[in-house]
N, C-alpha and C positions, 0 to 999 in steps of 0.2 A: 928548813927550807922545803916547801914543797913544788913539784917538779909538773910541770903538765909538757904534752908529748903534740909540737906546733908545727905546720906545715909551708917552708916558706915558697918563695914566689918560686923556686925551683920546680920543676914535677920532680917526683920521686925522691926527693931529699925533706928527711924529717930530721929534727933537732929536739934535743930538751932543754924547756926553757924556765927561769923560775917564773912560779907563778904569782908572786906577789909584784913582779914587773908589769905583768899584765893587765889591762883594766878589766875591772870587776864590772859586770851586768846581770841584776837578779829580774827576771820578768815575773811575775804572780796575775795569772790572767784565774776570772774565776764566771762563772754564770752567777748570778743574784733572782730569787724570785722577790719579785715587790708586793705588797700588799696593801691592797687597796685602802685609804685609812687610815696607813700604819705606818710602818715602820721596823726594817730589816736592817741590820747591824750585820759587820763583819770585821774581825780582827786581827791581824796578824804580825808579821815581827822580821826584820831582818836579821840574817845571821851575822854581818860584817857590817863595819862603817860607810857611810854610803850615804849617796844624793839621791833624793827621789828626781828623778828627770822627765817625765810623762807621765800623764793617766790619758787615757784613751776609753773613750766608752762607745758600747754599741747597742743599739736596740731598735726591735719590730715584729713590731709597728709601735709607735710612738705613740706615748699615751694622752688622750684629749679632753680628759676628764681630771679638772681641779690640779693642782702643783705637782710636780713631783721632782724631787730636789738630790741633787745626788752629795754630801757633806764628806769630805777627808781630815784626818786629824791626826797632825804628829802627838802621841800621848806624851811627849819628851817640852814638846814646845808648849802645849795646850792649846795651838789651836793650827787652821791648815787653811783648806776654802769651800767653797761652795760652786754649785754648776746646777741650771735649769736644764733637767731632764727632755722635759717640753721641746726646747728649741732644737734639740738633736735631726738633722736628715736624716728619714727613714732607713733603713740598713746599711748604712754609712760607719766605718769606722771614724769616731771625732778626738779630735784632741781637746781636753780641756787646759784652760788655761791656768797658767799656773804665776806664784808672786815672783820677782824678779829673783836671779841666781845671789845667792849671797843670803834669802830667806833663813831665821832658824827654824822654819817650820820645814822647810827642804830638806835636813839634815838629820840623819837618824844611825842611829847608834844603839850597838847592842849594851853598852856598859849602860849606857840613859833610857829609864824606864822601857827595858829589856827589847830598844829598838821597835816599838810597840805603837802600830798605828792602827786608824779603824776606818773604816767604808761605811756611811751610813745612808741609804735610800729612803727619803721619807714622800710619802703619798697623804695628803691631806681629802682625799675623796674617795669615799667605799666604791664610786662606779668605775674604779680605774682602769683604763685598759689597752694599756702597757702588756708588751711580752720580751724576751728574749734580752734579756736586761746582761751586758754583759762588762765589767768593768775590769782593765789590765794596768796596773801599775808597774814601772820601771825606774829601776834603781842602778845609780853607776856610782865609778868610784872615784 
C-alpha cells in the first residue's frame, strides 16, 4: 500500500490516505520547436494505467505560412488525432478536441507497448513562422 499525506477541509488536520484511492493525474507539458518543412516528433510514456483527458496547446505567433498540423498517437492503439495548428488564437491556451470517452485510442497503459505515445508537429512549408509551440497532455485515472 502506498500512503500519501492529504489535507482535509479541516485547517490543521492532516490524515494518511492510500494512495491508490486517490485519482491519478499525470500532466507532461513540454515546449516543441517546429521546423519549417519538417517535421518534429516527440515521444513519451506513462508510468500507470490511465486516460488521456486533454491536450491543450499554445502558440505565438501562429504560424501563416502553408499547414502546420499538430498528430497524437496512442502506440498501443495505433492511431489518436489530429489538430490544425493554423486555427489556434494567438497566445491562447486551446483545447484540442479529442474522440469521444470510451476511445481505445484514450487508453494507455504501461503493460501495452510500454504506455507509449508520440506528439508529432508537421510543417509542410520551409517559410514557417510559427514560434513558441507549446503542447501539455493530461492523463487521469
Amino acid at each position: 500500500m502506498s500512503l500519501v499525506l492529504t489535507t482535509p477541509t479541516n485547517p490543521g488536520v492532516a490524515a494518511w490516505t492510500d494512495a491508490t484511492a486517490l485519482p491519478q493525474i499525470i500532466s507532461f507539458l513540454f515546449p516543441m520547436d517546429a521546423v519549417g518543412g519538417g517535421t518534429v516528433i516527440k515521444v513519451g510514456w506513462v508510468p500507470i494505467a490511465c486516460v488521456l483527458t486533454a491536450v491543450n496547446v499554445y502558440m505565438t505567433p501562429v504560424n501563416t505560412q502553408g499547414t502546420f498540423v499538430l498528430n497524437w498517437i496512442n502506440l498501443h492503439a495505433g492511431f489518436g488525432g489530429s489538430f490544425d495548428m493554423n486555427s489556434l488564437p494567438m497566445a491562447t491556451v486551446t483545447s484540442v478536441p479529442l474522440p469521444a470517452a470510451g476511445d481505445p485510442s484514450l487508453v494507455f497503459d504501461p503493460a501495452l507497448s510500454a504506455g507509449r505515445w508520440d506528439i508529432t508537429l508537421q510543417s509542410d512549408n520551409a517559410a514557417y513562422d510559427g514560434d513558441d509551440v507549446n503542447i501539455e497532455l493530461i492523463f487521469g485515472s
